[in-house]
Structures are given as structure tokens and as C-alpha cells.
Jmol script that loads the backbone (N, CA, C; Angstrom):
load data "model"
ATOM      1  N   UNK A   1      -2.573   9.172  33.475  1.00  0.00           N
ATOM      2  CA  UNK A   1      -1.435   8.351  33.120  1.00  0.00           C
ATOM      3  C   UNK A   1      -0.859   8.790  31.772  1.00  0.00           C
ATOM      4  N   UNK A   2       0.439   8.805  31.867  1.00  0.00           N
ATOM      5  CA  UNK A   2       1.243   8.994  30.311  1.00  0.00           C
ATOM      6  C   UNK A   2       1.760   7.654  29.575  1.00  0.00           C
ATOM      7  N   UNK A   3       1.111   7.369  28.424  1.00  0.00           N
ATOM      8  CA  UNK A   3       1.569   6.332  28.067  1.00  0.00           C
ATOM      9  C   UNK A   3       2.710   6.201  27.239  1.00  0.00           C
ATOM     10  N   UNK A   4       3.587   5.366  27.255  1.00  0.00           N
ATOM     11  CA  UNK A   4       4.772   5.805  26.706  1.00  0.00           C
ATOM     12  C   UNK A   4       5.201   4.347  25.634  1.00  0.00           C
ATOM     13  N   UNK A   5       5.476   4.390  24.542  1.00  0.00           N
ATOM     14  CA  UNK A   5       6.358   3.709  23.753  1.00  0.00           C
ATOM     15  C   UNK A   5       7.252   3.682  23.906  1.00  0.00           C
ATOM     16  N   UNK A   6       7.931   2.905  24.347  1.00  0.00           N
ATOM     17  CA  UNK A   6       9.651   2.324  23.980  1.00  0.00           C
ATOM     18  C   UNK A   6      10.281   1.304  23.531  1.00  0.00           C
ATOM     19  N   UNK A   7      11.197   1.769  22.637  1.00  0.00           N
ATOM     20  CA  UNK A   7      11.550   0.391  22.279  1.00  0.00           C
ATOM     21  C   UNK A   7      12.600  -0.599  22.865  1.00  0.00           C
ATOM     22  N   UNK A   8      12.690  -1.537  22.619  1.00  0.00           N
ATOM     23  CA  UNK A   8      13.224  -2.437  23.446  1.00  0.00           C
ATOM     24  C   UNK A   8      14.644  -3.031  23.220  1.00  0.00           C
ATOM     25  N   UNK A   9      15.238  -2.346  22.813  1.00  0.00           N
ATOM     26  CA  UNK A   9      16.681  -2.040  21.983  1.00  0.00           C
ATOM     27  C   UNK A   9      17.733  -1.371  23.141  1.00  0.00           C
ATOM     28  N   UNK A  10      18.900  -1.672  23.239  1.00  0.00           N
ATOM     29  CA  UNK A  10      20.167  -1.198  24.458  1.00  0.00           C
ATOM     30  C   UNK A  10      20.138   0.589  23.715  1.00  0.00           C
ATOM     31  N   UNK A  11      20.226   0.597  22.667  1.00  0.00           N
ATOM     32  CA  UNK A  11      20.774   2.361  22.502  1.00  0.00           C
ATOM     33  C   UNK A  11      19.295   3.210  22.505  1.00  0.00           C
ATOM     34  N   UNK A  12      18.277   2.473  23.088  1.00  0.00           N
ATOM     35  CA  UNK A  12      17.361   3.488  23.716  1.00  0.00           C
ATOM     36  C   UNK A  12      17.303   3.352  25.225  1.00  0.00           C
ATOM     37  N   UNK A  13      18.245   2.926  26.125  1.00  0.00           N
ATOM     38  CA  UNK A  13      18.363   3.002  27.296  1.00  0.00           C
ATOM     39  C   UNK A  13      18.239   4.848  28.074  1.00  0.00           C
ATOM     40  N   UNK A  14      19.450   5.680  27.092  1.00  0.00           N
ATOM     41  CA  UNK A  14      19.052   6.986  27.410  1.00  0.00           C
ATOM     42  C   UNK A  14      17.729   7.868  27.692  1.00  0.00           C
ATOM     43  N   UNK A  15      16.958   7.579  26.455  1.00  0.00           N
ATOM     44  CA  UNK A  15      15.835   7.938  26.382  1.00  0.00           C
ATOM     45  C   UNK A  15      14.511   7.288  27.119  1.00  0.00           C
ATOM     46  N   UNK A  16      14.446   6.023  28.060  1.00  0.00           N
ATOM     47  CA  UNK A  16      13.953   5.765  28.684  1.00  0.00           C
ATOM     48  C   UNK A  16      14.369   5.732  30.434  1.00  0.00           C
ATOM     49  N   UNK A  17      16.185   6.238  30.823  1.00  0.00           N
ATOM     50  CA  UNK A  17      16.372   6.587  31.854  1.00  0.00           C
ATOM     51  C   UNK A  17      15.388   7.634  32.601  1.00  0.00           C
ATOM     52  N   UNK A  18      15.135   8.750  31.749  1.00  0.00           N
ATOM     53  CA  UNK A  18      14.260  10.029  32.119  1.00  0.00           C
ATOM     54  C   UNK A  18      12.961   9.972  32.890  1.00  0.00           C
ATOM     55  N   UNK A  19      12.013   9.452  32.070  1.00  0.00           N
ATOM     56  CA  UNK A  19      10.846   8.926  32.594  1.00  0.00           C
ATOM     57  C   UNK A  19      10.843   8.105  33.855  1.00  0.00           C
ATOM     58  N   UNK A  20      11.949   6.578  33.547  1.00  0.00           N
ATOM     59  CA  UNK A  20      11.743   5.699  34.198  1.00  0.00           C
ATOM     60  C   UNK A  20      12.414   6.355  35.790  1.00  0.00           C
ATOM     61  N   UNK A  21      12.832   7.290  35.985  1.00  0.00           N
ATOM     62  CA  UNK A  21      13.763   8.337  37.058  1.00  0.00           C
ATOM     63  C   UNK A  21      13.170   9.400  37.522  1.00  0.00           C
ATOM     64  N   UNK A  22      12.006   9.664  36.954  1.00  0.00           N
ATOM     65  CA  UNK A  22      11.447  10.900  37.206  1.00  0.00           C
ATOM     66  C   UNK A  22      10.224  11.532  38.295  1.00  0.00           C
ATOM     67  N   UNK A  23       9.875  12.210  38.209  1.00  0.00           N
ATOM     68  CA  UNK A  23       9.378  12.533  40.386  1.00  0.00           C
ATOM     69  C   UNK A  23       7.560  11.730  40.152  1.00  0.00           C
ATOM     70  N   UNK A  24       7.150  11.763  38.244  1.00  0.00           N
ATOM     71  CA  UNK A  24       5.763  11.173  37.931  1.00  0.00           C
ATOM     72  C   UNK A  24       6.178   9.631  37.413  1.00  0.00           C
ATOM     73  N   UNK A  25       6.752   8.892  38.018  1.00  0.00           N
ATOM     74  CA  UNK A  25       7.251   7.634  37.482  1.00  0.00           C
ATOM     75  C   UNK A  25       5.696   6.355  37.771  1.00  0.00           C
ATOM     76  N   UNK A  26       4.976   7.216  38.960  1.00  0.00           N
ATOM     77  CA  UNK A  26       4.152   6.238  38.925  1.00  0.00           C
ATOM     78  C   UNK A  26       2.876   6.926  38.295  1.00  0.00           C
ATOM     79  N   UNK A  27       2.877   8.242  37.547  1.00  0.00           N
ATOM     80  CA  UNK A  27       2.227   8.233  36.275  1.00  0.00           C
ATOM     81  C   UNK A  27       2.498   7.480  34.835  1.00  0.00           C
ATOM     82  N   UNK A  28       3.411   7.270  34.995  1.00  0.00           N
ATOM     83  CA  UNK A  28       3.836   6.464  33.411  1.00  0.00           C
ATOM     84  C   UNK A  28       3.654   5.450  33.414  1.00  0.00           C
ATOM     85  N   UNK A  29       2.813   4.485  32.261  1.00  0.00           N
ATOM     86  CA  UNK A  29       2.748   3.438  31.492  1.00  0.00           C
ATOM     87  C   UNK A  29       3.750   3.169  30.618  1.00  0.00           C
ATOM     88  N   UNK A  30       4.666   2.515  30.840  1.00  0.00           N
ATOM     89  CA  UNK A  30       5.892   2.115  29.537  1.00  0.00           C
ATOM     90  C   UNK A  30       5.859   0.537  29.337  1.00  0.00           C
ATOM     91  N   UNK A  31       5.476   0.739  27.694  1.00  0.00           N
ATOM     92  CA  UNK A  31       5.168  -0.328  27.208  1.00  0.00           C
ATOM     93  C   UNK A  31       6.631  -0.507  26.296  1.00  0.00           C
ATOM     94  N   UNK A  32       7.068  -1.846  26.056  1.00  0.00           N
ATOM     95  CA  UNK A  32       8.424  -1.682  25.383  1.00  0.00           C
ATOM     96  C   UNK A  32       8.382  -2.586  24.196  1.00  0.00           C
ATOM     97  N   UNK A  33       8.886  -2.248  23.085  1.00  0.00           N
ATOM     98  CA  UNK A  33       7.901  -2.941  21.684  1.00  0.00           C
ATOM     99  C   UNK A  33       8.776  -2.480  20.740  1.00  0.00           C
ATOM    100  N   UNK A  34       8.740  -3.332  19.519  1.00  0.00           N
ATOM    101  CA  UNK A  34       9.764  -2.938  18.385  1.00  0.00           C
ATOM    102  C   UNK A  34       9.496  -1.821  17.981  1.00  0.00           C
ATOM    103  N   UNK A  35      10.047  -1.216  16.891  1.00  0.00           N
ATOM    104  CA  UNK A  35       9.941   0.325  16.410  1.00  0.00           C
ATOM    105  C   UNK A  35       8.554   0.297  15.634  1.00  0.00           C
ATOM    106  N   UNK A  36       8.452  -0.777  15.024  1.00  0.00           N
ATOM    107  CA  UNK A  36       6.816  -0.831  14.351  1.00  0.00           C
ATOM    108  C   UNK A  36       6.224  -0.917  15.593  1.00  0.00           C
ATOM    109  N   UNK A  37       6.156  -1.832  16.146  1.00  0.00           N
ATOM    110  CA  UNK A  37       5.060  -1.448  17.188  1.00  0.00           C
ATOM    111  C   UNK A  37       4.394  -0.361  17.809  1.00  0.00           C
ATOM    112  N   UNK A  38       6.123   0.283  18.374  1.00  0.00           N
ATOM    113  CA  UNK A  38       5.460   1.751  18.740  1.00  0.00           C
ATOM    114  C   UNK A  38       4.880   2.450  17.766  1.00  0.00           C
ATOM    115  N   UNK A  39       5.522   2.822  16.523  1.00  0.00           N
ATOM    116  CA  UNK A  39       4.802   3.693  15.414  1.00  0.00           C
ATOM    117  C   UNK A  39       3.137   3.166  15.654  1.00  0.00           C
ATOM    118  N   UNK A  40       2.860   2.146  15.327  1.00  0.00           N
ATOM    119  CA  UNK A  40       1.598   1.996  15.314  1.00  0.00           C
ATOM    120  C   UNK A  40       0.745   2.278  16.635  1.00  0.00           C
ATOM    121  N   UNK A  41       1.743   2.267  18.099  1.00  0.00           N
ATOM    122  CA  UNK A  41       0.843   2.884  19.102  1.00  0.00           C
ATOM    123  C   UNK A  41       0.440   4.382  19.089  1.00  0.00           C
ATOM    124  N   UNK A  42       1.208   4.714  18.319  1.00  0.00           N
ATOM    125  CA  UNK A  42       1.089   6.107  18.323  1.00  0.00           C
ATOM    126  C   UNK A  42       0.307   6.591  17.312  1.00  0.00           C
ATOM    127  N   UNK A  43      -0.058   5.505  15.639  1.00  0.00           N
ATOM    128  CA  UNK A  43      -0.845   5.761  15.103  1.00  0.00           C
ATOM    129  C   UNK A  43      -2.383   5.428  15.519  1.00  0.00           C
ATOM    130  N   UNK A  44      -2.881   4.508  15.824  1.00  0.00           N
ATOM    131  CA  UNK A  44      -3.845   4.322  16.976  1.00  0.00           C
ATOM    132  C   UNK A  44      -3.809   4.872  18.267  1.00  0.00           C
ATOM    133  N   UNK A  45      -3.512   5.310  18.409  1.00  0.00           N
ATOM    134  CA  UNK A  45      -3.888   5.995  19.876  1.00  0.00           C
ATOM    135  C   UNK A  45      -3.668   5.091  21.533  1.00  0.00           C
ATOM    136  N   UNK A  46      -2.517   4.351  21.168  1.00  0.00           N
ATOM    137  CA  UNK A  46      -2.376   3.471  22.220  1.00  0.00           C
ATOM    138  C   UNK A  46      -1.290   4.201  23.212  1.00  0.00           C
ATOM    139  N   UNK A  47      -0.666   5.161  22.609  1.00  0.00           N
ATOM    140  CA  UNK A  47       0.123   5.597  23.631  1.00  0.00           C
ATOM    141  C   UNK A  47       0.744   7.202  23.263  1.00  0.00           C
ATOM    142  N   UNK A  48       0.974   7.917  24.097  1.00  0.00           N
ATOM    143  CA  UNK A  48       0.650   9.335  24.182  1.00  0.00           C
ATOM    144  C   UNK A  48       2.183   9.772  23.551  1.00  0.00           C
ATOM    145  N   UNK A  49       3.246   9.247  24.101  1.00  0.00           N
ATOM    146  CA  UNK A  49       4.944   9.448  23.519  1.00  0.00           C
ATOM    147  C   UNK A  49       5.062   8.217  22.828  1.00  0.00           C
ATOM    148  N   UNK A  50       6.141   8.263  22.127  1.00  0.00           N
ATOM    149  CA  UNK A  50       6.754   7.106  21.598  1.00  0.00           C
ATOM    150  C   UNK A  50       8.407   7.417  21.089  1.00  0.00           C
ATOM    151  N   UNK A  51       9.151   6.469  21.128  1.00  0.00           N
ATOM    152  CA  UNK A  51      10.282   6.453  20.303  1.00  0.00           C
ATOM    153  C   UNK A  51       9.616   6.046  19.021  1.00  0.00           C
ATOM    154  N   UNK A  52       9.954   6.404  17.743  1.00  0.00           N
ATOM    155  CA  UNK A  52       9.890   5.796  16.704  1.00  0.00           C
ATOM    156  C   UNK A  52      10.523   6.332  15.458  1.00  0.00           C
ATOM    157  N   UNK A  53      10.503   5.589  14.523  1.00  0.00           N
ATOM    158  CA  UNK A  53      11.724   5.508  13.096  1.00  0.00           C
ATOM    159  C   UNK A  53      11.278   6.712  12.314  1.00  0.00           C
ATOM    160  N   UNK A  54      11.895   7.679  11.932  1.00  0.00           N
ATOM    161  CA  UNK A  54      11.613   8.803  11.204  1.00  0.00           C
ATOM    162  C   UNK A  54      10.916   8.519   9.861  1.00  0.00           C
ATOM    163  N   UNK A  55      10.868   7.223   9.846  1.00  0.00           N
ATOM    164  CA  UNK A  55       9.624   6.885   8.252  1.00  0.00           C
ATOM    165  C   UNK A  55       8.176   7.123   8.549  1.00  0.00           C
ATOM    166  N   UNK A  56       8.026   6.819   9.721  1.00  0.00           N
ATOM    167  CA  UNK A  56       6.299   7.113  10.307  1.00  0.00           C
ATOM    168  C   UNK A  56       5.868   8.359  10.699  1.00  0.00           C
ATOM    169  N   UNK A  57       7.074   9.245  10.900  1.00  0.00           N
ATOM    170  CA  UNK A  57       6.414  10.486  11.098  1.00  0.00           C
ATOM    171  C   UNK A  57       5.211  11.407  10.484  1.00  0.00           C
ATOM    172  N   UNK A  58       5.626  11.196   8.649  1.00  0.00           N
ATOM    173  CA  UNK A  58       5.007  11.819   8.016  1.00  0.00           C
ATOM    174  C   UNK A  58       3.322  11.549   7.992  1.00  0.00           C
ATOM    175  N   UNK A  59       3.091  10.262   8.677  1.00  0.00           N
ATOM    176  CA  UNK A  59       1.614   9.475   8.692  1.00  0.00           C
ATOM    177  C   UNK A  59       1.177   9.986   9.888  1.00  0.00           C
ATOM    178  N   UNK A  60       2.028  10.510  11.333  1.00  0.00           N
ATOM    179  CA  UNK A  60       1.188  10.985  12.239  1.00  0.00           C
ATOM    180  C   UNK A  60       0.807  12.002  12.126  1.00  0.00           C
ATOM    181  N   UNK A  61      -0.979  12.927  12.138  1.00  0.00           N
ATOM    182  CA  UNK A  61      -1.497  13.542  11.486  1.00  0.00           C
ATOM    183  C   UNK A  61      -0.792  15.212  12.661  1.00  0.00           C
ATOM    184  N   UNK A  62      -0.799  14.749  14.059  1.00  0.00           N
ATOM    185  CA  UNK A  62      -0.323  16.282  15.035  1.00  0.00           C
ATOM    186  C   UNK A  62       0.871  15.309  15.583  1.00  0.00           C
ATOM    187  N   UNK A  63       2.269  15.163  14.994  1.00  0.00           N
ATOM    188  CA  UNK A  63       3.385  14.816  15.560  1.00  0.00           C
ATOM    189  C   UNK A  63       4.039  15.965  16.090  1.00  0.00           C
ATOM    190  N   UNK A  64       4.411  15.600  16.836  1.00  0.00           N
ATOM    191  CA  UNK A  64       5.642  16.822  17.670  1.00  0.00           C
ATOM    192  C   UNK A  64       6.528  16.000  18.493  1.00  0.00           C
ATOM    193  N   UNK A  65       7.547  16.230  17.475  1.00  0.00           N
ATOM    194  CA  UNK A  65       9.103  16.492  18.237  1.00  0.00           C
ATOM    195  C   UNK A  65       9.678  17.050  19.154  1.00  0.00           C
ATOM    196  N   UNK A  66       9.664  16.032  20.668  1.00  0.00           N
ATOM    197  CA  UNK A  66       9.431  16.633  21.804  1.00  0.00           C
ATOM    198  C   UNK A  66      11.281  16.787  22.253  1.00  0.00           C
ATOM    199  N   UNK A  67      12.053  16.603  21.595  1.00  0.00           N
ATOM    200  CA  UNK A  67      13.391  16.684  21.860  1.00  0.00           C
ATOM    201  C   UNK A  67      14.722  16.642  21.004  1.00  0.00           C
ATOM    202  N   UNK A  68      15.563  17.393  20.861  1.00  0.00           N
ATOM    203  CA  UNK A  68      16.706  17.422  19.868  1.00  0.00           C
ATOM    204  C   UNK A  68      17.691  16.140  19.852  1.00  0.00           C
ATOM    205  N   UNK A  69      17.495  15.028  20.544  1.00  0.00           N
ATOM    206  CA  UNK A  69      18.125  14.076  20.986  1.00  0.00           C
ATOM    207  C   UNK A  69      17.380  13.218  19.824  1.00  0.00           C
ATOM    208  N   UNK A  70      18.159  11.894  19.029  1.00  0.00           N
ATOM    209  CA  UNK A  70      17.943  10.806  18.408  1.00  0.00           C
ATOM    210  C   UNK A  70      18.749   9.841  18.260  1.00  0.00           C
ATOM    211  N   UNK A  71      18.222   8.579  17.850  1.00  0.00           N
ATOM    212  CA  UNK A  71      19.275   7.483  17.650  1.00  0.00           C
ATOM    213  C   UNK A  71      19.739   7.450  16.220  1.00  0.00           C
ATOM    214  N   UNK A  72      20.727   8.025  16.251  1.00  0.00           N
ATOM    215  CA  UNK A  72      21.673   8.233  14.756  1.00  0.00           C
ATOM    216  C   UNK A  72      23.135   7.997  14.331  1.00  0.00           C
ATOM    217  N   UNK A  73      23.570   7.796  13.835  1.00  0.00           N
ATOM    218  CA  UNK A  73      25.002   7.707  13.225  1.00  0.00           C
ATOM    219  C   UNK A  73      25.668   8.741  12.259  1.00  0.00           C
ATOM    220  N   UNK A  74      26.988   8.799  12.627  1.00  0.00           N
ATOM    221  CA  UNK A  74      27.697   9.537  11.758  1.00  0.00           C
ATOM    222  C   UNK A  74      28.729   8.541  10.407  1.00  0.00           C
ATOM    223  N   UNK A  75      28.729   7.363  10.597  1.00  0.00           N
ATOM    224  CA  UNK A  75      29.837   6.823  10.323  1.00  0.00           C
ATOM    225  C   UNK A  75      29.144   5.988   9.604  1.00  0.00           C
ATOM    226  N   UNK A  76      29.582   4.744   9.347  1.00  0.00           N
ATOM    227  CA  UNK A  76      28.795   3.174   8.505  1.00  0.00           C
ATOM    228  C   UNK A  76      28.122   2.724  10.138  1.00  0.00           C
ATOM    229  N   UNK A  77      27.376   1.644   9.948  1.00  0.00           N
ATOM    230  CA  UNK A  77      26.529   1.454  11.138  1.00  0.00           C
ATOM    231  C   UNK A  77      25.981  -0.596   9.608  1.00  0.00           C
ATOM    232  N   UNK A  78      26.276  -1.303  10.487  1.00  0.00           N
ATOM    233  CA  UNK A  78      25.641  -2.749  10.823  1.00  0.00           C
ATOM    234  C   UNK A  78      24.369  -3.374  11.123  1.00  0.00           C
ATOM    235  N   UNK A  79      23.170  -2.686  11.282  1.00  0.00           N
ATOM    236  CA  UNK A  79      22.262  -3.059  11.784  1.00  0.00           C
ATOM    237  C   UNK A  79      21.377  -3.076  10.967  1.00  0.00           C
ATOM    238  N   UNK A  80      21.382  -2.793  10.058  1.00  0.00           N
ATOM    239  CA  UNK A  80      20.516  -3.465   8.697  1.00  0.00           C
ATOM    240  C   UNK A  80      21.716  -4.038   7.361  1.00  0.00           C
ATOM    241  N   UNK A  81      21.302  -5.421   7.239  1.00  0.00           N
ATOM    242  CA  UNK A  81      22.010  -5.977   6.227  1.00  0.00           C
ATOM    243  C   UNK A  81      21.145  -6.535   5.574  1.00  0.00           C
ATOM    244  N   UNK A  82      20.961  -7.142   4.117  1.00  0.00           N
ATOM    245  CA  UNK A  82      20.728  -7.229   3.279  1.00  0.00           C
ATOM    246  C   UNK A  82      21.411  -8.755   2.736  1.00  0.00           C
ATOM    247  N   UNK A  83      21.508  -9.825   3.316  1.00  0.00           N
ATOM    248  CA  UNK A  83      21.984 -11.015   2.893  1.00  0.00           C
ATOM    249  C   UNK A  83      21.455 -11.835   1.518  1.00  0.00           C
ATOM    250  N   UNK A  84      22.313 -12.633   0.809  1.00  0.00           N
ATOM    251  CA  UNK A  84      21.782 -13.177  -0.330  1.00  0.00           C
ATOM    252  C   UNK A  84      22.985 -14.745  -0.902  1.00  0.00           C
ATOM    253  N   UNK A  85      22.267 -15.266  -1.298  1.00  0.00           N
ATOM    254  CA  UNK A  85      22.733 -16.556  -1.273  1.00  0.00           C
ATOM    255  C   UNK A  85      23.302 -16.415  -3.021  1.00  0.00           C
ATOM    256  N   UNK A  86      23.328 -15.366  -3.728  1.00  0.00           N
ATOM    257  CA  UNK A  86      22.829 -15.109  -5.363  1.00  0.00           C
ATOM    258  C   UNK A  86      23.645 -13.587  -5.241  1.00  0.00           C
ATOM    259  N   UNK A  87      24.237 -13.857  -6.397  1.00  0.00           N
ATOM    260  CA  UNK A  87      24.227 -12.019  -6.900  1.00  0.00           C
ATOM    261  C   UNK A  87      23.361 -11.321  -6.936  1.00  0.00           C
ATOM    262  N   UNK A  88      23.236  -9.857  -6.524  1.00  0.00           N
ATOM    263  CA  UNK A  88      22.840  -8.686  -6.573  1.00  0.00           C
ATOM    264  C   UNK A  88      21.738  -9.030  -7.502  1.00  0.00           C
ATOM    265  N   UNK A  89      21.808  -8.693  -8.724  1.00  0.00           N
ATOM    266  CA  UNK A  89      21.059  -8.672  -9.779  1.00  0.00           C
ATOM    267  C   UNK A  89      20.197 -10.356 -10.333  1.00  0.00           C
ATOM    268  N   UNK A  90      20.627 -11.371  -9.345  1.00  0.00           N
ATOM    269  CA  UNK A  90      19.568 -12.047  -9.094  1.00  0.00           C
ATOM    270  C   UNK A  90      18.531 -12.434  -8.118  1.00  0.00           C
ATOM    271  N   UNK A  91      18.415 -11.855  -7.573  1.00  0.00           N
ATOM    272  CA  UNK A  91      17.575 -11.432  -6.613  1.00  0.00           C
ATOM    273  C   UNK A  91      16.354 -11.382  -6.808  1.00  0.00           C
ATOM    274  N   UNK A  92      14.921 -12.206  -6.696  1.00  0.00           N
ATOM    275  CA  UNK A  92      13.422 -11.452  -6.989  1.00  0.00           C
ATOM    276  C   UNK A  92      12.631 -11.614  -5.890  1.00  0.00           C
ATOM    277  N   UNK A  93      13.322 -11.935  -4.632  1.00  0.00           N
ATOM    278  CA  UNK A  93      12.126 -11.670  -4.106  1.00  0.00           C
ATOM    279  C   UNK A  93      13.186 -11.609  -2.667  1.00  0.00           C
ATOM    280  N   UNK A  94      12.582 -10.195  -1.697  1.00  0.00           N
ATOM    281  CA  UNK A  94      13.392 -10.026  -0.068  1.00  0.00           C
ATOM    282  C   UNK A  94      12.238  -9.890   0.705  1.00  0.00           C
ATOM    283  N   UNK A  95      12.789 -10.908   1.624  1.00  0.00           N
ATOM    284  CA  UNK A  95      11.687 -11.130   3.047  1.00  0.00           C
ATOM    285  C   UNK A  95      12.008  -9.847   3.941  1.00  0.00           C
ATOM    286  N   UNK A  96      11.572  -9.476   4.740  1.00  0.00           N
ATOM    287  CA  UNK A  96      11.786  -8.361   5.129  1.00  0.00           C
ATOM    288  C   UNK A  96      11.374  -8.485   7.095  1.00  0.00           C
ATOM    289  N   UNK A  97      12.477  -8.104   8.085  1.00  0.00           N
ATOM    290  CA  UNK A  97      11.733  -7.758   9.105  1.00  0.00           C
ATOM    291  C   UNK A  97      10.974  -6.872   9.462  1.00  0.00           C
ATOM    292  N   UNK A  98       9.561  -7.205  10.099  1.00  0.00           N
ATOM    293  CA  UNK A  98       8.623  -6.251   9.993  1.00  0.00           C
ATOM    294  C   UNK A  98       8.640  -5.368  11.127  1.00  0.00           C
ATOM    295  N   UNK A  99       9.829  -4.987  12.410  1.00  0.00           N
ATOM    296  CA  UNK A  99      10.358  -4.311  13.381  1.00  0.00           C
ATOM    297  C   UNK A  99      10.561  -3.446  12.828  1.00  0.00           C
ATOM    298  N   UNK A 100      10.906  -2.921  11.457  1.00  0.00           N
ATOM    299  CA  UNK A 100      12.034  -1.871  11.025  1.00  0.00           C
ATOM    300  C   UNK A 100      11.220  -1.130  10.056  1.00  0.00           C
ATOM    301  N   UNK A 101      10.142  -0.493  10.115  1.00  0.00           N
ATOM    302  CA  UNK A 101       9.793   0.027   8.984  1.00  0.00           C
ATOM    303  C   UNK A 101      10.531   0.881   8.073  1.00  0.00           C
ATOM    304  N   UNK A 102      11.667   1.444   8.747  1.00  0.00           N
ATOM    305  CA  UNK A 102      12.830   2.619   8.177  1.00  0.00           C
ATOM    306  C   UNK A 102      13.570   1.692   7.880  1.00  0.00           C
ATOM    307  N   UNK A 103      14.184   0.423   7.921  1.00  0.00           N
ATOM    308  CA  UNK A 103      14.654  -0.551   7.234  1.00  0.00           C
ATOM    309  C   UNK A 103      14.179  -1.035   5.868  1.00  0.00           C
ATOM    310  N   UNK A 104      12.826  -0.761   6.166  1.00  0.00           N
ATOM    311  CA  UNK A 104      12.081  -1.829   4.628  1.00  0.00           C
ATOM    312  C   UNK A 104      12.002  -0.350   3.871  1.00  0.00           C
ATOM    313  N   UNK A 105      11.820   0.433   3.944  1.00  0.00           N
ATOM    314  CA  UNK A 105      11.659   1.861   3.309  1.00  0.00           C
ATOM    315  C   UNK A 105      13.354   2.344   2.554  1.00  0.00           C
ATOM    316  N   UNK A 106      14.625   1.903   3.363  1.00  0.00           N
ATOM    317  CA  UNK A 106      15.415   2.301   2.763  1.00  0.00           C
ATOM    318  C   UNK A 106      16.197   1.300   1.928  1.00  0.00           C
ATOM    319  N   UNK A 107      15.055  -0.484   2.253  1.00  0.00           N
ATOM    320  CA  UNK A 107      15.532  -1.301   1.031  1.00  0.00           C
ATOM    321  C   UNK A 107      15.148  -0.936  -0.105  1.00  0.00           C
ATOM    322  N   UNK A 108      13.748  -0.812   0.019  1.00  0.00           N
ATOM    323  CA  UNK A 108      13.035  -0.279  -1.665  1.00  0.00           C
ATOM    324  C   UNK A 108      13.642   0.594  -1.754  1.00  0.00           C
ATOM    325  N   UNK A 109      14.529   1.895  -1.389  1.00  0.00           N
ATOM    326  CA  UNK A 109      14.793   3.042  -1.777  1.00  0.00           C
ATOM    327  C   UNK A 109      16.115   2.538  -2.953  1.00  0.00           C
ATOM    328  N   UNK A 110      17.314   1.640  -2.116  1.00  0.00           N
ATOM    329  CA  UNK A 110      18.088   1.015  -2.633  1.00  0.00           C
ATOM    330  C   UNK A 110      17.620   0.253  -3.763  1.00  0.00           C
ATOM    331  N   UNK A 111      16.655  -0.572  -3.624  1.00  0.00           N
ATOM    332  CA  UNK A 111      16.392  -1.652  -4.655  1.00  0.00           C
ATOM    333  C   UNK A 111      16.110  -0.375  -6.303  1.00  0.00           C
ATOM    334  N   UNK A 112      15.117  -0.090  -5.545  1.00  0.00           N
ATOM    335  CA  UNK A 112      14.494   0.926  -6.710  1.00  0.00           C
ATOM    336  C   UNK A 112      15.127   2.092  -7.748  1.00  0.00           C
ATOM    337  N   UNK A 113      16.184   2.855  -6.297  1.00  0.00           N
ATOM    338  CA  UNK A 113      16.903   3.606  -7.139  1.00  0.00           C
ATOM    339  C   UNK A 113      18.513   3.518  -7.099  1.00  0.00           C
ATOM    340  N   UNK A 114      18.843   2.685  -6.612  1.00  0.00           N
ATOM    341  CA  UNK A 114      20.526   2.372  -6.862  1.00  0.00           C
ATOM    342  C   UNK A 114      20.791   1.189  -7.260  1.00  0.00           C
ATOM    343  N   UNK A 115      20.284   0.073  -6.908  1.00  0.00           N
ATOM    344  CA  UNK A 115      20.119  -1.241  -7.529  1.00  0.00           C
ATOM    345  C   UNK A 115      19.954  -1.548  -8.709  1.00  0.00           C
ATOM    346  N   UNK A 116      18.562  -0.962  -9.227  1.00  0.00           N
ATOM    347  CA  UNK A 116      17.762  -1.112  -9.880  1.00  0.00           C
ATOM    348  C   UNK A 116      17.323  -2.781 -10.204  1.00  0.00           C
ATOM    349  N   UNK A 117      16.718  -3.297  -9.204  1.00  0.00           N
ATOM    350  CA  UNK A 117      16.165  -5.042  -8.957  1.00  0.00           C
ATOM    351  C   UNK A 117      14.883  -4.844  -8.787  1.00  0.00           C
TER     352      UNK A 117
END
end "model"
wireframe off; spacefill off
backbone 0.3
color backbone group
């Protein structure tokens, strides 16, 4: 069996047509799980592929990039915001969803080095 991560998001529909279409469909296990989730199936050993957020790569010890295809943008993109009831610079403390590890990685990046909060 191939176990597969996916996440459970509409703009990974592409990337799970393949498998879910394919002539070993009743070899595959597809489990469907936020982007942390999968990262972590794949850091434990729960599942053999995965979709996941280019922040976890560097932690999987034999990753391979099995395709030139990703979920990316060229333009501004909506799907991580940053809400606040307070100015910018009052700010001390952000809750964070824990789905997005490439979300919480490019708040501290902001907080830390363009913010400075």
C-alpha cells in the first residue's frame, strides 16, 4: 500500500485527481489532513507521499521532490491574515493557527524582521 497525505483544501484537488484516477487506486491509502498534519505524517512515518508547506522540508531527513508542480502564487494572495483589534506596534501577544506551519514561520519572519514587535 502507498500511503498518501493530502490535504484537505479545494486548490489541492489537482494533485490528488492523479492517484485518486490511477490503474493502483486500490493500492493507495489517502488520508486527508491539514498541512501540519501531513508534514508530521511524513515526519513520523505515517505516510509514504505527502503534500506539504515548504517550511517542513528542511526537517525531512531523505525528502524528495517528486514533481515540478506546487501550490503557489504570483500576485497578492488572502489566505493568511493577520487581524488586530490595536495598532501594529501594540500588539504582544498572536494566537496562531496550528494548520499552517508556513503561516506561523512567515509571521515571526514579519514580526521579527519587518515589524519589529
Amino acid at each position: 500500500m502507498v500511503r498518501i497525505s493530502a490535504i484537505k483544501y479545494l486548490n489541492t484537488i489537482p494533485f490528488i485527481y492523479g492517484p485518486e484516477n490511477s490503474p493502483i487506486v486500490d493500492e493507495i491509502v489517502m488520508d486527508f489532513c491539514s498541512p501540519a498534519e501531513s508534514a508530521e505524517n511524513l515526519l513520523f512515518d505515517r505516510s509514504d507521499v505527502g503534500i506539504v508547506p515548504v517550511a517542513i522540508i528542511p526537517s525531512l531527513p531523505d525528502a524528495h521532490i517528486i514533481s515540478d508542480y506546487c501550490i503557489g502564487a504570483t500576485d497578492n494572495v488572502a489566505s493568511v491574515l493577520l487581524c488586530s483589534g490595536v495598532p501594529l506596534k501594540e500588539i504582544r501577544l498572536i494566537k496562531m493557527d496550528g494548520d499552517s506551519r508556513t503561516s506561523q514561520l512567515l509571521t515571526r519572519v514579519l514580526c521579527c524582521d519587518y515589524w519589529h514587535i
